[in-house]
DRENROMAR-345793 format. One line per 2 residues: their letters; for each residue x, y, z of C-alpha. Coordinates in steps of 0.25 Angstrom, whole numbers. Layout:
N
a> X/Y/Z | ...
END
This chain:
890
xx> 102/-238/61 | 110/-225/65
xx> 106/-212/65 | 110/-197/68
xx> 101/-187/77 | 106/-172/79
xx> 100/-168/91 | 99/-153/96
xx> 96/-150/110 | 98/-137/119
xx> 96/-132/133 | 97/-117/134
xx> 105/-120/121 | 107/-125/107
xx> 110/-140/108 | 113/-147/94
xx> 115/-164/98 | 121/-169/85
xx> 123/-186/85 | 125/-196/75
xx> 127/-208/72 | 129/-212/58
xx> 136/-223/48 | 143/-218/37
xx> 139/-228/27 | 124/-225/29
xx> 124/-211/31 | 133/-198/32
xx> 130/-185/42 | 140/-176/32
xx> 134/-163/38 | 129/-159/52
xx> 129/-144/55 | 123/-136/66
xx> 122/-123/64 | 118/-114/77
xx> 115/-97/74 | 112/-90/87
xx> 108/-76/84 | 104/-68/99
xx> 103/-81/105 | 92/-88/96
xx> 100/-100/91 | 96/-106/76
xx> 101/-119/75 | 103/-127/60
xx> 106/-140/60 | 111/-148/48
xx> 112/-162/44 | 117/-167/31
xx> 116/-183/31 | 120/-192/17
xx> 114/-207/15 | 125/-216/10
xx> 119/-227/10 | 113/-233/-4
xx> 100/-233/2 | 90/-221/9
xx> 92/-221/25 | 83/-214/34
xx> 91/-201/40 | 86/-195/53
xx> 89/-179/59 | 85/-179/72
xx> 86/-167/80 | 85/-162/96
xx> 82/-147/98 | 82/-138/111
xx> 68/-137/117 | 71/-121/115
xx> 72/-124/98 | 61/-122/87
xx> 65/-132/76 | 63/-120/64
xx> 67/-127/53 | 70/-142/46
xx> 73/-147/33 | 80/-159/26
xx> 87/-158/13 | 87/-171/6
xx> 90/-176/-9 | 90/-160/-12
xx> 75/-159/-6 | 71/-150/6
xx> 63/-155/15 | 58/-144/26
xx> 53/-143/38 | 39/-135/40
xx> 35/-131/55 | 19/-134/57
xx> 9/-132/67 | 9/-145/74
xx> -3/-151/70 | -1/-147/55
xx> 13/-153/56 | 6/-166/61
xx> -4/-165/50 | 7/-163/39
xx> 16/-174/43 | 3/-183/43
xx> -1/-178/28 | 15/-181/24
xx> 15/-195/29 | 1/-198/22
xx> 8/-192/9 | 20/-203/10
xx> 29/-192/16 | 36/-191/32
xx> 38/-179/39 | 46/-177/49
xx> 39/-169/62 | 47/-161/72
xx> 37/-157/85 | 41/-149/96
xx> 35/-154/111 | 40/-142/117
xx> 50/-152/127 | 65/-150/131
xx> 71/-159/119 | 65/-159/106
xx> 68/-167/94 | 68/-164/77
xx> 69/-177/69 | 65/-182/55
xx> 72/-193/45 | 72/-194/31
xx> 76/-205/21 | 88/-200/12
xx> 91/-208/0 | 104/-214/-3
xx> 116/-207/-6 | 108/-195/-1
xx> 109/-183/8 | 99/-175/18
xx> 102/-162/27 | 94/-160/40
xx> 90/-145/44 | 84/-140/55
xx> 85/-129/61 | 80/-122/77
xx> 80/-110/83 | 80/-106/98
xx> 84/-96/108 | 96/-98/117
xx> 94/-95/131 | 104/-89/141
xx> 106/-98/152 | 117/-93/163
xx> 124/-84/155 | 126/-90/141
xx> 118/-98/129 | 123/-111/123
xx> 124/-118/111 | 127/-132/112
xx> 128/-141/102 | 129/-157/106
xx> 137/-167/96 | 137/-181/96
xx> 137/-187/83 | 143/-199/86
xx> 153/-198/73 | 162/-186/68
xx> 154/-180/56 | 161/-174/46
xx> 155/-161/44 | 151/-158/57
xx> 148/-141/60 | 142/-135/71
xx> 142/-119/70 | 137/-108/79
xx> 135/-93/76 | 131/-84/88
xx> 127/-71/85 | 122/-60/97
xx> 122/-47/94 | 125/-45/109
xx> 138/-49/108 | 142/-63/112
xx> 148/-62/125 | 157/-75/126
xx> 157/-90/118 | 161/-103/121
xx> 161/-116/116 | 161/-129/126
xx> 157/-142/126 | 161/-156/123
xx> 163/-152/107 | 173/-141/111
xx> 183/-150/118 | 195/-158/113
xx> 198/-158/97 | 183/-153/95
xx> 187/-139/102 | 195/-138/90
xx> 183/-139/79 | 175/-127/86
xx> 177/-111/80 | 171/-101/90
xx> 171/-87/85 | 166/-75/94
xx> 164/-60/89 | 157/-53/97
xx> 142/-55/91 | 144/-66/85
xx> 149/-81/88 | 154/-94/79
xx> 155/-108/84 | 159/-119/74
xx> 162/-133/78 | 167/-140/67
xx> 174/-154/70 | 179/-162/61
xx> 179/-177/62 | 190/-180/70
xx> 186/-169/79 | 173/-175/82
xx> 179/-185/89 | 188/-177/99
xx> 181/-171/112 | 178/-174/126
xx> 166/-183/122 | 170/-186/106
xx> 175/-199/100 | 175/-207/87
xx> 159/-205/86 | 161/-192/86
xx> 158/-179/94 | 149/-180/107
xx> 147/-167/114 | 144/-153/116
xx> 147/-141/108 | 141/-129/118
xx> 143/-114/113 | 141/-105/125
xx> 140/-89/124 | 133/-76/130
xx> 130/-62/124 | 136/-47/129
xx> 126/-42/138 | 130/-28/138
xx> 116/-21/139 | 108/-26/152
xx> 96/-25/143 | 100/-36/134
xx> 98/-34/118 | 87/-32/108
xx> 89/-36/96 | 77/-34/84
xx> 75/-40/69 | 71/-31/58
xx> 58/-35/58 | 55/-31/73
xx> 56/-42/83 | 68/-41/93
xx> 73/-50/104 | 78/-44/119
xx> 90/-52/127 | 89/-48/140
xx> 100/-53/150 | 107/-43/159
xx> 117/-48/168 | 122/-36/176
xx> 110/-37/187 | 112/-40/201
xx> 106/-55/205 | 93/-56/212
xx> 92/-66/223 | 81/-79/222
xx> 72/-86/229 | 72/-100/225
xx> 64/-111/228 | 70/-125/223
xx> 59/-136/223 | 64/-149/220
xx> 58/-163/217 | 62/-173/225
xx> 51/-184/220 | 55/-197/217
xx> 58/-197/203 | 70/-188/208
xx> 77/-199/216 | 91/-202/211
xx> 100/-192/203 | 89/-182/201
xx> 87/-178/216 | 102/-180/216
xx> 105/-170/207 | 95/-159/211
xx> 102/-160/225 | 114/-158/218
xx> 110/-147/210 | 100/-139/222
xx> 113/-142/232 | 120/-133/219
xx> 111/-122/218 | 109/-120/233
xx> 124/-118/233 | 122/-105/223
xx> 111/-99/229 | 114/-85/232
xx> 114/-81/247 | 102/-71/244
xx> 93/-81/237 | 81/-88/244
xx> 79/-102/241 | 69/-112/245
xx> 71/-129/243 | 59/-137/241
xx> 59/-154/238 | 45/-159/234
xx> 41/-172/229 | 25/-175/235
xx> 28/-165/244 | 36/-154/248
xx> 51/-152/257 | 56/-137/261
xx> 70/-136/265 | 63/-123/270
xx> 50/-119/269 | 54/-104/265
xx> 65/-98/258 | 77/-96/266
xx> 92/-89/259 | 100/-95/254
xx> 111/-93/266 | 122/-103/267
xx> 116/-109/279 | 102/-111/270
xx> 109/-118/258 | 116/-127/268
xx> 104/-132/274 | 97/-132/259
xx> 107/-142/254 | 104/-150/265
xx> 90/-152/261 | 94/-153/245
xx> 102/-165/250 | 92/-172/256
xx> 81/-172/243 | 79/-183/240
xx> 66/-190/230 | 53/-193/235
xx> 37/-193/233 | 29/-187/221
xx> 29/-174/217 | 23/-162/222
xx> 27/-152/210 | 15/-143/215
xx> 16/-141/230 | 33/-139/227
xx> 30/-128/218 | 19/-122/226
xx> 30/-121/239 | 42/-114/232
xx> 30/-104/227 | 26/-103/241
xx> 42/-102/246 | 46/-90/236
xx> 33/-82/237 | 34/-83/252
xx> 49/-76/251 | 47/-63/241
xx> 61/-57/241 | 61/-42/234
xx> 72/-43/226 | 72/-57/225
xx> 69/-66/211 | 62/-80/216
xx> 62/-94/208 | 57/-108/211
xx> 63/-121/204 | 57/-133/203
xx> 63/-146/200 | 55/-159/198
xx> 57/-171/188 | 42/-175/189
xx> 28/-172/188 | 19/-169/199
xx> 13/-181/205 | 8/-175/219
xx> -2/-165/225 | -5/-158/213
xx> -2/-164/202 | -12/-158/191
xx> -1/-149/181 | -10/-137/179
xx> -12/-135/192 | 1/-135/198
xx> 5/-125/188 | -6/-116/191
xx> -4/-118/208 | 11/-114/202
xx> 10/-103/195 | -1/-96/207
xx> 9/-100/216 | 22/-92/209
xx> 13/-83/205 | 23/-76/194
xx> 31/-72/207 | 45/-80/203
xx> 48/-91/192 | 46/-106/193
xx> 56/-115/186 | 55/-130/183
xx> 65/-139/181 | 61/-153/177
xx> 70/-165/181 | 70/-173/170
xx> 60/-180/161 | 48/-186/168
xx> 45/-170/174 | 32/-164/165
xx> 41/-154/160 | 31/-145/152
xx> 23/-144/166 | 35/-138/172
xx> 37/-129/161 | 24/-125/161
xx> 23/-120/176 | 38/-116/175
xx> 33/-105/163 | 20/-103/171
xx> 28/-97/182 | 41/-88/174
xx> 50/-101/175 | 56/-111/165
xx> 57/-126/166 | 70/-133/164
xx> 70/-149/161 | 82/-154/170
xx> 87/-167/163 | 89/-179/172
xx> 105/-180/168 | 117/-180/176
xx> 118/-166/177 | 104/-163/181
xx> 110/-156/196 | 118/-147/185
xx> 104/-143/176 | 97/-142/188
xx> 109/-132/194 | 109/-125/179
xx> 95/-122/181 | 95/-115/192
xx> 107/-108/190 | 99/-100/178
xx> 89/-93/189 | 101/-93/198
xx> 103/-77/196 | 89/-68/196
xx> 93/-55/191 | 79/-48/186
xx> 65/-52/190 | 51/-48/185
xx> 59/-45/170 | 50/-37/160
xx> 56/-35/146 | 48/-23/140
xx> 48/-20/126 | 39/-6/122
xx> 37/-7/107 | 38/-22/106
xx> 27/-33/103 | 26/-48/102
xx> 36/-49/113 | 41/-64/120
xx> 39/-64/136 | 44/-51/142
xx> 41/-55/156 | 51/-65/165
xx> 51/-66/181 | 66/-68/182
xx> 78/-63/173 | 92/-73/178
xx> 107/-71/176 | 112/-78/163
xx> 99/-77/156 | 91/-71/146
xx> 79/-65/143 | 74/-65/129
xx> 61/-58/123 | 57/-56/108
xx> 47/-48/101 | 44/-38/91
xx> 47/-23/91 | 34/-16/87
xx> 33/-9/72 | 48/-14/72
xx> 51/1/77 | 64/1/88
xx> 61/14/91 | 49/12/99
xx> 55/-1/104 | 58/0/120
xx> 64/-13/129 | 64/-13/142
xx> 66/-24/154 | 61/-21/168
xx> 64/-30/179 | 67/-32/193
xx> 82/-33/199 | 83/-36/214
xx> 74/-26/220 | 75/-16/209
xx> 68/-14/196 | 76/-14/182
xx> 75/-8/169 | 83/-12/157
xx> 80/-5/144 | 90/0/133
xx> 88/8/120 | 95/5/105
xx> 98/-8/109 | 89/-16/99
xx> 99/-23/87 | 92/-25/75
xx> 97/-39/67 | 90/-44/52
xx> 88/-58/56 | 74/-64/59
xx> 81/-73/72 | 74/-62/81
xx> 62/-63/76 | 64/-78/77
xx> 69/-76/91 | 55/-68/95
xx> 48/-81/89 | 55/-91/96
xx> 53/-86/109 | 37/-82/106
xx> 36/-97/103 | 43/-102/113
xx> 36/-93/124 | 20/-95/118
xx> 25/-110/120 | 28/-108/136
xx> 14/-99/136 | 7/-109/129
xx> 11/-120/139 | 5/-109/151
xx> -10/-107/145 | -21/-116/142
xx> -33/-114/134 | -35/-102/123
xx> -22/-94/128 | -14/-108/126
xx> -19/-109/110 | -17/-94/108
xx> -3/-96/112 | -2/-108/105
xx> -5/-103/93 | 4/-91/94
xx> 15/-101/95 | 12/-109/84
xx> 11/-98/76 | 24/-93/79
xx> 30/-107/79 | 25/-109/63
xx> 30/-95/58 | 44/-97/64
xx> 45/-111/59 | 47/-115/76
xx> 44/-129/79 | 36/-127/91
xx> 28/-137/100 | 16/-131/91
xx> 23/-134/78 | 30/-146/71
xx> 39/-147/58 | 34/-155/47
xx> 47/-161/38 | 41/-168/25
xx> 51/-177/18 | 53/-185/6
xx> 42/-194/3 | 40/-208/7
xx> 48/-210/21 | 43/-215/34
xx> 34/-208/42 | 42/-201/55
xx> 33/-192/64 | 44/-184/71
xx> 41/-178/83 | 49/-172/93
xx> 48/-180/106 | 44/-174/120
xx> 56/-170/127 | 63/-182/134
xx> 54/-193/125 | 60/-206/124
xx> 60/-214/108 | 47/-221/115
xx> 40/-207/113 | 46/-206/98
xx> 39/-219/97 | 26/-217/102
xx> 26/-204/95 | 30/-207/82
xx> 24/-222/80 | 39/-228/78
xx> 51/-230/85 | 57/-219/87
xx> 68/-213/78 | 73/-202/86
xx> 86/-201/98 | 83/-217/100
xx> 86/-222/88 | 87/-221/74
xx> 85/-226/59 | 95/-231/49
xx> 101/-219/44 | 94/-208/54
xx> 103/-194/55 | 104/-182/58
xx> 111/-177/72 | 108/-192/75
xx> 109/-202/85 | 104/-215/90
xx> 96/-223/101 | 111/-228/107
xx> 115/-212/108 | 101/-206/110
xx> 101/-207/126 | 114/-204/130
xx> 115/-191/120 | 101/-184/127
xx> 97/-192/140 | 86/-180/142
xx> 79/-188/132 | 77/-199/140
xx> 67/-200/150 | 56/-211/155
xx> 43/-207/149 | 35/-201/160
xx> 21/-209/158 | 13/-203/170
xx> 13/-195/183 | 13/-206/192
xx> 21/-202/205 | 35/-204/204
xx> 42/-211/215 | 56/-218/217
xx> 58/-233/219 | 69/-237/228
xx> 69/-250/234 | 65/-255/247
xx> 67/-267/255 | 57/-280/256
xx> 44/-279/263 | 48/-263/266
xx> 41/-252/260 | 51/-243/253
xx> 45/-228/252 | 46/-225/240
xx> 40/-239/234 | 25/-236/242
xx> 15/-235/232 | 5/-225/241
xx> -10/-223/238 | -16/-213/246
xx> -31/-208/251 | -32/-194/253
xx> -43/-188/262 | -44/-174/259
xx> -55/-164/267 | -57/-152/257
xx> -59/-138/266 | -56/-146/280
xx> -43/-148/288 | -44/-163/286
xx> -32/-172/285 | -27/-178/274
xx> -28/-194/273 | -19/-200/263
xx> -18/-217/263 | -8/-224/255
xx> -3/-238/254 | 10/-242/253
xx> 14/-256/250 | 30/-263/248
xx> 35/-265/234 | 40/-280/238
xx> 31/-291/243 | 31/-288/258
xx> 20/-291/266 | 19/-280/275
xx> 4/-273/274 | 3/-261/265
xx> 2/-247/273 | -8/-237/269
xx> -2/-222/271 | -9/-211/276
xx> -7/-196/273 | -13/-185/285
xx> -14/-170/279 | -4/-159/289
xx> -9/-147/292 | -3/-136/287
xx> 8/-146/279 | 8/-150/265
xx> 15/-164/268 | 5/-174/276
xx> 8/-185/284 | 6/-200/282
xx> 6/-212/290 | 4/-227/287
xx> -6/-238/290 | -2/-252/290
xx> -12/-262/284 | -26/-262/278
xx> -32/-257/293 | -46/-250/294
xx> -45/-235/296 | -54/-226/303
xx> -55/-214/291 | -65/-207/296
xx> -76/-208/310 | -84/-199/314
xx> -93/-202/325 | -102/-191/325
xx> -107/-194/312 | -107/-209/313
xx> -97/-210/301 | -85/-220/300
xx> -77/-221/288 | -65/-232/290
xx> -54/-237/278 | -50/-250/276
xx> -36/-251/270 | -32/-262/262
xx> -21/-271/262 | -15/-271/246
xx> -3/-263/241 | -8/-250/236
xx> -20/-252/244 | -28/-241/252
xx> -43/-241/256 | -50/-254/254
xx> -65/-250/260 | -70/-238/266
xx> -81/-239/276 | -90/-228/280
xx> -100/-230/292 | -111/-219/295
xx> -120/-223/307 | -123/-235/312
xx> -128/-243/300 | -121/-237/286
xx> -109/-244/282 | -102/-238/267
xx> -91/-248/262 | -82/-241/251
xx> -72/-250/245 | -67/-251/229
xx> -78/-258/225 | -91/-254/229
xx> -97/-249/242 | -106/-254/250
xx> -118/-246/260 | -123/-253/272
xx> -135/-246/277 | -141/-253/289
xx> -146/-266/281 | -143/-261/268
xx> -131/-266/260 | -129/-259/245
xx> -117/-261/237 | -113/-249/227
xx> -103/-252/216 | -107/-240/206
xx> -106/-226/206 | -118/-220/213
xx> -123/-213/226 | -125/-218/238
xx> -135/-213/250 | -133/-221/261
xx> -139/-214/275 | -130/-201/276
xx> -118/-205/268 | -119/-203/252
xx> -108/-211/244 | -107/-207/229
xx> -98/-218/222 | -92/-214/207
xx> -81/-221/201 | -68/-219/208
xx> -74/-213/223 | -84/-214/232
xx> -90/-200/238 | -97/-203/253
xx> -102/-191/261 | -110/-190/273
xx> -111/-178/278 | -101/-170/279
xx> -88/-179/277 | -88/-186/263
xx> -78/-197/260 | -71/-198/246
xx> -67/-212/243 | -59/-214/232
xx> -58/-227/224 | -43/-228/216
xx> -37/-242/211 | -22/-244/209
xx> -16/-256/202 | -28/-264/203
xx> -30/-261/218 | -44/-249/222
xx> -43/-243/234 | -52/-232/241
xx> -46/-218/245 | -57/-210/253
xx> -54/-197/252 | -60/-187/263
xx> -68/-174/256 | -76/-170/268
xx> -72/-171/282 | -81/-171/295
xx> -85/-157/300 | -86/-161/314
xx> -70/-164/315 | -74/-176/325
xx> -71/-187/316 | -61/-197/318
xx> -52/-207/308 | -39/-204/299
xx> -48/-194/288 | -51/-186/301
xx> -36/-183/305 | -33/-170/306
xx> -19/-163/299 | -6/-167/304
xx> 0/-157/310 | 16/-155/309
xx> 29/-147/306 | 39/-152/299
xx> 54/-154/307 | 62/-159/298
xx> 63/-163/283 | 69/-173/274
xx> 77/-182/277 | 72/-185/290
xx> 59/-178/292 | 51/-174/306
xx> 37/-168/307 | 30/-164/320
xx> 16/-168/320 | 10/-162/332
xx> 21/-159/340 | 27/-173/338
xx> 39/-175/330 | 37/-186/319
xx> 50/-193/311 | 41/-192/295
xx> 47/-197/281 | 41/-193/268
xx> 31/-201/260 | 22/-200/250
xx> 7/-207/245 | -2/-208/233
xx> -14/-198/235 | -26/-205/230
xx> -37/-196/234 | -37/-191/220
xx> -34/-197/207 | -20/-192/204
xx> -15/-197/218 | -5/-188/221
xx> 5/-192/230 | 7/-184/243
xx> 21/-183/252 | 19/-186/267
xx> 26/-186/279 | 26/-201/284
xx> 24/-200/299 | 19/-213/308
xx> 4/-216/308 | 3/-211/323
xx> 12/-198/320 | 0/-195/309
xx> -12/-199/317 | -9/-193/330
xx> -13/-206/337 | -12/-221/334
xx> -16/-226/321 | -23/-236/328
xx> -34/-226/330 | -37/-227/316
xx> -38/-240/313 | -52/-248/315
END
């Protein structure tokens, strides 16, 4: 009936989400701690709750948990009726096995798996008897990062009633010294500000929240439920030595902070590229104008920059990287103001230009960056994943980092993670929320400030080290790496970073700076950080290296008890429960994924059994407390594109439906021929138009112009050779080629249509409906199941058969053009010549030497089985020809 969920949940923090929702006469929360250690940055984290049935009858309580992506889950137990039930990390398949052999045996086991996403999730339930008690433990560990100057702890309330023994406490201990502490948020406001203790000693920190009940319900956000807000302690480290601080445990391992401030700022080049498909439109292209309009406004005046929107093609503000003058950000705001959604997207050939813009403006002294924002997956030109990384990665070439951000939920985020760690970068996930402009802005505002490059941590006497290699070292951050000193002996142990500073290159070393501490958090530190970097690695190889890796990982993940996505924790509990798999969801799964996964509905953020506990919540709070939860699941690849409305018996752009043929001359400057059909999403009765797409020299964009009706086009006549190939076009909606005729000579007629073909040769008449060869005088037609191959000569003809929503059409597809260069027809057009004049929003080409008034479009390329679709510059059918259509029509 009601239920409480703890959640915990961080970005470059520690984020604990405590919400309830309980009923006094059923049950009692009497206890929830959280405990938070933070010893040299690594954060353990202890959460306890103690929960009492009152009821004269056993209820079912739930602890249900949300960790930071960066945790490892390290340790649960449930104490219950004096038992101890705990927690035991197993290699995946062997925790799978061992849940399977306790349900068989009349036992449930509660599974926590990690999937390696943004948000993951810890839950299990247990029946407690009545007038019982059970304490939930767990316990994660992780590695604070530094993020523009400072780490966080944050700690996020809403337990939707004052609880009576209510504690959170924090002890920060650096051995650097901490530098400053603060505590903010909405729990430190009002009569709430009054329940928190903050004591700082130079090494050490303390932070205790303790509110009492009636405090609970006094802050900015707080009422008679309770608390509902933040709790966020922020703080920094003395950095007195440039070379940062080692510190080593007894028994040999050490870990090195490195992040030296007093350096002299290098100035970037940097490449925006920006997705402006059509699943941007609304507040997400509204809030990347808002937030690129910001950061253009804090580009230094020596930095370089570069703007690029993309959806199946490509706009330059410039084509080259200009500085970032006064004059220059003017006219590039301009350009940001005017983005605005459209067409597929073209993640590859965007990529593959702001490579080409920073490797064509080397700057000595100069660090380079290229950000990519997109919300989707590629769905034009080419869309195969593995191959777009691999074109990446040669592009870049090591020369300068790629980072990713992905807008919200329907982008394949491990893709982008995988070609951001390809190419030295990171992936950032930007959550569609009201203050997206402000994560996109906080993003860049991280790379804003290059001060090294080309950073190479040495250590002469060490072994088993974490990367020691990074491309760019920025202002506010920190570089961390972990190993283990050889023999354990000091004496023979020599660090040293060499790195590059402006024009100059720099070395930091130091000697008798390596503190020795007792505890095993280092070594612990070293673990965390190996595990967590084989991961990346593994998600970068394939084939024997990838296992290797793999393995190591496992390993690793087993001995330090880390709840990996190679490793699971199995949670046996008393005997004769209900079966509950419990995995943890896919970041941003819905309660429909918890169902299909488990078997039942799901007992998770959407809702809840009589009695279910912990740091809890209900379906009726789930969705307003996390909205990054909530997202549509993405069921396919199909192109996206936005629906706006259109007025009766007109075609409204963005509602055409285009099918496209693509002739294509491998090895020869042939044009490119794309048709398409395009029909009204009403009832009106005006004919369906078939668009054709003409390749442009030298251009990546082509041209396209529309035919009106199912007319007969001349495709391909040449004279010399006695061959005519014309296409009949039909007249349904999403229509293209109905027949295809091919006559050689004076007496051999080929027919091609969806069903079968037939040959007339002089007096002979042969149908052919199954997949064979065909000879007929000089032409041979091989027929297989979805195209039909015709060659005679030197020009063979591809003719594709494709069917969509019940309706087959024919797409001939030109492989082999006519060596002579004398043939006529629309497959023998040569490439449009132009130059671009003018861009979005009003855009002009000159097409040979005449001056064109164009508009974007797009159409579906059905030359291949993907079909792709392809941006085009929408001219009028003359403009493309060069002469009147009329020319073309028989």
């Amino acid at each position: 009936m009601e239920r409480a969920v703890l959640n915990v949940t961080s970005l470059l923090l520690l984020l604990a989400l405590v919400t309830t929702l309980p009923t006094q006469e059923d049950w009692d929360i009497y206890s929830c701690h959280i405990n938070s250690t933070v010893t040299s940055r690594y954060a353990t984290t202890v959460i306890t709750s103690r929960v009492a049935n009152r009821m004269d009858e056993s209820k079912e309580i739930e602890f249900h948990v949300r960790i930071p992506k960066n945790a490892f889950i390290s340790k649960f137990r449930m104490f219950i009726d004096g038992q101890l039930y705990d927690g035991a990390v197993k290699a995946k398949e062997q925790a799978q096995q061992e849940y399977t052999q306790a349900v068989s045996s009349g036992q449930s086991a509660g599974m926590v798996s990690s999937v390696g996403r943004t948000l993951e999730e810890f839950k299990t339930s247990v029946n407690v008897a009545p007038h019982k008690k059970v304490t939930f433990e767990l316990t994660y560990e992780e590695l604070l990062k530094r993020r523009i100057g400072k780490y966080k702890l944050q700690i996020h309330a809403r337990p939707m009633q004052p609880v009576k023994d209510f504690k959170v406490d924090v002890h920060i201990h650096e051995k650097a010294g901490i530098s400053f502490i603060k505590v903010q948020g909405g729990l430190s406001t009002k009569d709430l500000a009054n329940a928190i203790t903050k004591t700082h000693a130079d090494k050490e920190a303390w932070v205790h929240f303790y509110p009492t009940e009636d405090q609970q319900k006094t802050c900015d956000s707080c009422g008679e439920q309770g608390m509902n807000g933040d709790l966020v302690v922020v703080y920094d480290v003395n950095r007195n030595a440039s070379f940062g601080d080692i510190k080593k445990s007894l028994d040999g391992y050490f870990v090195h902070h490195f992040a030296p401030s007093n350096l002299t700022r290098i100035s970037k080049n940097v490449v925006f590229i920006i997705d402006q498909s059509g699943s941007m439109h609304g507040r997400k292209i509204q809030q990347t104008r808002n937030a690129l309009l910001q950061i253009l406004s804090e580009l230094a005046e020596d930095d370089y920059f570069g703007l690029i929107t993309f959806d199946s093609e490509i706009f330059h503000w410039k084509r080259e990287l200009v500085q970032a003058s006064q004059e220059n950000l003017g006219s590039a705001k301009e350009f940001v103001k005017r983005i605005n959604d459209r067409g597929a997207t073209d993640i590859n050939l965007a990529v593959l230009e702001g490579s080409r813009m920073l490797n064509a403006h080397p700057r000595e002294g100069s660090a380079s960056i290229l950000i990519l924002l997109t919300d989707g997956d590629p769905t034009s030109g080419v869309t195969n994943l593995g191959r777009i990384k691999s074109n990446v990665k040669e592009a870049i070439a090591g020369k300068f980092p790629l980072y990713c951000l992905g807008f919200g939920y329907d982008v394949n985020f491990e893709f982008l993670k995988t070609m951001s760690l390809q190419n030295d970068g990171v992936a950032r996930r930007i959550y569609d929320d009201s203050d997206a402009d402000i994560q996109l802005r906080g993003f860049y505002v991280e790379v804003a400030t290059p001060l090294l490059t080309d950073v190479t941590m040495i250590y002469l006497g060490g072994t088993n080290l974490t990367q020691t290699n990074f491309s760019q070292y920025y202002d506010g951050s920190e570089i961390v790496v972990a190993g283990q000193i050889t023999d354990n002996n000091v004496e023979t142990f020599i660090p040293q970073v060499v790195a590059i500073s402006r024009n100059s290159k720099v070395t930091f070393s130091e000697t008798n700076m390596t503190e020795i501490v007792s505890d095993d958090h280092i070594q612990r530190v070293w673990a965390y950080l190996t595990v967590k970097q084989l991961l990346e690695k593994e998600l970068q190889l394939s084939g024997p290296e990838k296992d290797k890796v793999k393995e190591e990982a496992l390993e690793l993940s087993l001995k330090y008890s880390f709840v990996t996505p190679l490793t699971s924790m199995v949670v046996t509990k008393p005997q004769g429960e209900s079966t509950d798999v419990l995995h943890k969801p896919k970041e941003g799964g819905t309660d429909r994924d918890e169902q299909r996964s488990s078997g039942r509905p799901s007992a998770g953020y959407f809702g809840g059994r009589r009695g279910s506990h912990s740091f809890l919540r209900t379906r009726s709070h789930a969705m307003a407390q996390i909205p990054v939860l909530h997202r549509p699941i993405n069921t396919g690849s199909a192109p996206r594109r936005s629906m706006r409305p259109g007025k009766a018996g007109q075609i409204n752009q963005h509602d055409i439906d285009y099918h496209m043929v693509y002739f294509d001359s491998p090895g020869h400057s042939s044009p490119t021929i794309v048709t398409a059909t395009a029909t009204t999403p009403t009832t009106a009765t005006a004919p369906p138009f078939h668009r054709f797409l003409l390749k442009a020299e030298n251009q990546s964009i082509p041209l396209c112009f529309d035919v009106i009706g199912n007319v007969r086009l001349k495709l391909l006549h040449s004279p010399s050779r006695e061959l005519f190939v014309n296409g009949e076009l039909d007249s349904v909606a999403n229509g293209g080629f109905t027949k295809i005729v091919i006559h050689v000579k004076p007496d051999l007629y080929i027919d091609i249509d969806v069903n079968e073909i037939i040959v007339r040769d002089g007096q002979t008449l042969t149908h052919h409906t199954g997949e064979e060869q065909i000879t007929a005088g000089s032409v041979t037609v091989i027929k297989r199941n979805k195209e039909v191959d015709v060659a005679t000569g030197d020009i063979r003809i591809v003719i594709l058969l494709h069917e969509r929503h019940g309706e087959k059409f024919l797409w001939p597809v030109l492989r082999r053009r006519p060596s002579d260069n004398k043939a006529e027809g629309i497959l023998a057009l040569k490439p449009a010549v132009y130059e671009e004049l003018q861009q979005t929003p009003s855009s002009r080409l000159q097409i040979n030497g005449q001056e064109v008034d164009v508009g974007r479009s797009d159409a579906v390329d059905y030359s291949i089985a993907r079909s792709p679709k392809r941006g085009c510059w929408l001219v009028s059918a003359d403009a493309a020809l060069q002469r009147p259509l009329h020319d073309f029509i028989v």
